[in-house]
N, C-alpha and C positions, 0 to 999 in steps of 0.2 A: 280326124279319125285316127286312134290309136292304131300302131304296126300290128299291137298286140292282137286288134280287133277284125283288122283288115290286112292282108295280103298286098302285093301287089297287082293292080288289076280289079281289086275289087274286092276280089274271093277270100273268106274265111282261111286262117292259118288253120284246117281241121289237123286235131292231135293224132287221127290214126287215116280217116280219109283221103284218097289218094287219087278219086275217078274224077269226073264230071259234074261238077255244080249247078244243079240250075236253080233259081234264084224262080219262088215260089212269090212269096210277096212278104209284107212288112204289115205289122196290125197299125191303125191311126195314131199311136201316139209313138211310133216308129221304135220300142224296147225291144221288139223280136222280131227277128227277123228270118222266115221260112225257105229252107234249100228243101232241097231232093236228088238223091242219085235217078237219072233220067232213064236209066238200062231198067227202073224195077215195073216201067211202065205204069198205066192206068190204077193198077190199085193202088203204089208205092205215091203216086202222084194224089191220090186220095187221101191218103194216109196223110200229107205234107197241107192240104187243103185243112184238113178235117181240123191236125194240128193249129196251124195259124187262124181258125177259127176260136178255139177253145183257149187259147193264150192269154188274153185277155183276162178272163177268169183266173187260169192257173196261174197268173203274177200274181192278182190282187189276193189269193187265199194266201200265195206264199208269203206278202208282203204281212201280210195282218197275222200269220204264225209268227215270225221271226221281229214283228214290229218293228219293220224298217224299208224303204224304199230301195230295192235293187235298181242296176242298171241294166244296158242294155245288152241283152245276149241273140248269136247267133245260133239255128239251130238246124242239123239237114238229119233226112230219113233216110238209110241205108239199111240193107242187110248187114247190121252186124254180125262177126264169125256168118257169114252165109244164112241168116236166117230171118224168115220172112211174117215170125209168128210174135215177137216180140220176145224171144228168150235171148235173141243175142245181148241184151241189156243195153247199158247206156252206158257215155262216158265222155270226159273233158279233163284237161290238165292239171286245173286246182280249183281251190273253193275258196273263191273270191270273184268278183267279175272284172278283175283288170288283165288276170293272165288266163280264169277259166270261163270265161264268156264264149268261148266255142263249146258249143256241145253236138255232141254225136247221140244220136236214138235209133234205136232198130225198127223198121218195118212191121207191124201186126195188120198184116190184108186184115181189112173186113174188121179191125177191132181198135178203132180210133182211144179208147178209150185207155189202154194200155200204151201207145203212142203217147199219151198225153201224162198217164204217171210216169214211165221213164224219166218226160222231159220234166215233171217237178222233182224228181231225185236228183239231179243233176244240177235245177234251179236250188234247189234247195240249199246244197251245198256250196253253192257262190254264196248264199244269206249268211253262211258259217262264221265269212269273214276273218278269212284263213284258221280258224280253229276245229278242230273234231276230225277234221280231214286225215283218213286212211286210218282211222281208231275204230273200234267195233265199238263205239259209242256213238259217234258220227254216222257211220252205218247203220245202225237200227233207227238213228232218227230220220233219215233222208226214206227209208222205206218207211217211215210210219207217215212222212209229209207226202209220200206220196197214195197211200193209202188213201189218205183222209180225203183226196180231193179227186179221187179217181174213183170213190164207193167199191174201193179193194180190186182193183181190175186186177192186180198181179200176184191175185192170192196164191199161184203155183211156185210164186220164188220164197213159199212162207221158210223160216229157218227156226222158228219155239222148238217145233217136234223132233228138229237133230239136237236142240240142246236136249230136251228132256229124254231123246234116246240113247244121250251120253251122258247121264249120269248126274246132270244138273247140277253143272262144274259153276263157283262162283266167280261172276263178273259181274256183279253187283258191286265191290269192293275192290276189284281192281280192274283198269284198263287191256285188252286186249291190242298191242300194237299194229293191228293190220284190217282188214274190212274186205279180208278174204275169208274168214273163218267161220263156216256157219253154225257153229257151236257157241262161239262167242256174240255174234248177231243176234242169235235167237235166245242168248239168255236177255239182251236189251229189247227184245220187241215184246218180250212177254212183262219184263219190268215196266214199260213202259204201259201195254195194257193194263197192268194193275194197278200201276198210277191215276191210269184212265178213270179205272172204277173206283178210284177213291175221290172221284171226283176233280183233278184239278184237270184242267185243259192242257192238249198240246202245244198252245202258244205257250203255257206258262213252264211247260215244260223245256220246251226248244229254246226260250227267250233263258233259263236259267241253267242251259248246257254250256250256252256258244259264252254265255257270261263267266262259268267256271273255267271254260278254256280246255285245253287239252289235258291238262293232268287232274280235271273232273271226275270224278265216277260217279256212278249211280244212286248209289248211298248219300253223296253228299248233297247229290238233285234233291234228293228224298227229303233230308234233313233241311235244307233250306225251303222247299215248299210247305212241310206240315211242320216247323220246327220242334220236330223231334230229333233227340239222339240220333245221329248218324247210324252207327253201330248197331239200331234196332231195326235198317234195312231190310239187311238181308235173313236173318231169321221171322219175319214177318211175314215177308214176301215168298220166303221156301214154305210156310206153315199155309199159306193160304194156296200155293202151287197144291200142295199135297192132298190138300182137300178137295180143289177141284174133282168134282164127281164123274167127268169127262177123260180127266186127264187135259193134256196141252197138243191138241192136234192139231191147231193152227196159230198165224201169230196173234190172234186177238184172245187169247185163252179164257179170259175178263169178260168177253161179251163187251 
């Protein structure tokens, strides 16, 4: 058992966690492995049951996006920032699973279901294989892996509608260096819906991210899945934004 994976004593090296570990249980083919901070009681402990339940699943969709077998990750349920609803988000040290196999997930009483995308955004981005990671391109795909496999549980963290309430800046053509910006975010979740509704799939999309690398952009997605022009991205994609009858008020703007 890697240092990286295991602690001394047992316990997870967590990247921000600092309290009490309790050790929830491991699904049968021993990949994930369920904690809980023990102070958040009975729901918190529901919450870590419910998780290690559903794991299973959430490997096998990630696995079959990213066409590849992960290893194995650690996972515990705390009040991130203090919060018990699932907005404290999620988090792990990198994307890869030999140094980001610890992952941290916040707490949602009563709503397993958002517990469980957290932990595929997280997964997700070990699949990355150290690429995309802290890019607003890696960012809108780790929220769209988690979308896809939680039936949108975390539709309140949507970020389309702050790009299109700024001005619908492009990042289609260039990378955003950070996966803090939700302007840059939400110009990839809505690219990526439109991709949606052209028909190719998220594996084929996520499989031809991590393969561009980091100095990928979205245009070049584009050009390599429809081989078209690069360069006929992003005016495509603003022209069909604009006609949305709707406008872009969520990130699935595409249906």
């Amino acid at each position: 058992m890697s240092q990286s994976l295991k602690a001394r004593g047992g316990i997870p090296n967590w990247p921000g966690f600092r309290g009490t570990s309790q050790l929830v249980g491991a699904t049968p083919d021993g990949i994930v492995t369920v904690y809980v901070d023990p102070s958040l009681g009975s729901p918190g402990l529901q919450n870590a049951q419910d998780l290690l339940a559903d794991a299973p699943q959430v490997v096998a969709a990630n696995n079959a996006l990213f066409g590849t077998t992960g290893g194995a990750v650690n996972v515990i349920v705390y009040a991130l920032g203090g919060a018990t609803d699932g907005t404290g988000g999620a988090d792990h040290a990198a994307c890869n699973y030999q140094t980001g196999n610890n992952i941290e997930v916040d707490a949602s009483f009563g709503s397993p279901a958002r517990v469980s995308a957290l932990f595929e955004a997280e997964l997700s981005e070990c699949s990355m294989n150290g690429q995309l990671c802290g890019l607003s391109t890696g960012e809108a795909l780790s929220r769209w892996c988690a979308s896809s496999t939680s039936n949108n549980a975390l539709a309140d963290f949507a970020t389309a509608p702050d790009w299109a309430q700024n001005g619908e800046p492009d990042f289609v053509n260039t990378v955003d260096p950070t996966d803090q910006n939700p302007v840059s975010t939400g110009c990839g979740m809505a690219f990526i819906s439109w991709l949606l509704s052209k028909q190719h799939t998220l594996a084929q999309i996520a499989q031809q991210m991590v393969t561009d690398g980091d100095a990928g952009t979205f245009a070049v997605v584009y050009g390599a899945l429809t081989g078209d022009n690069p360069a006929n991205a992003w005016p495509s994609f603003l022209q069909d934004v604009n006609g949305l009858p709707g406008g872009v008020h969520s990130d699935n703007p595409f249906g």
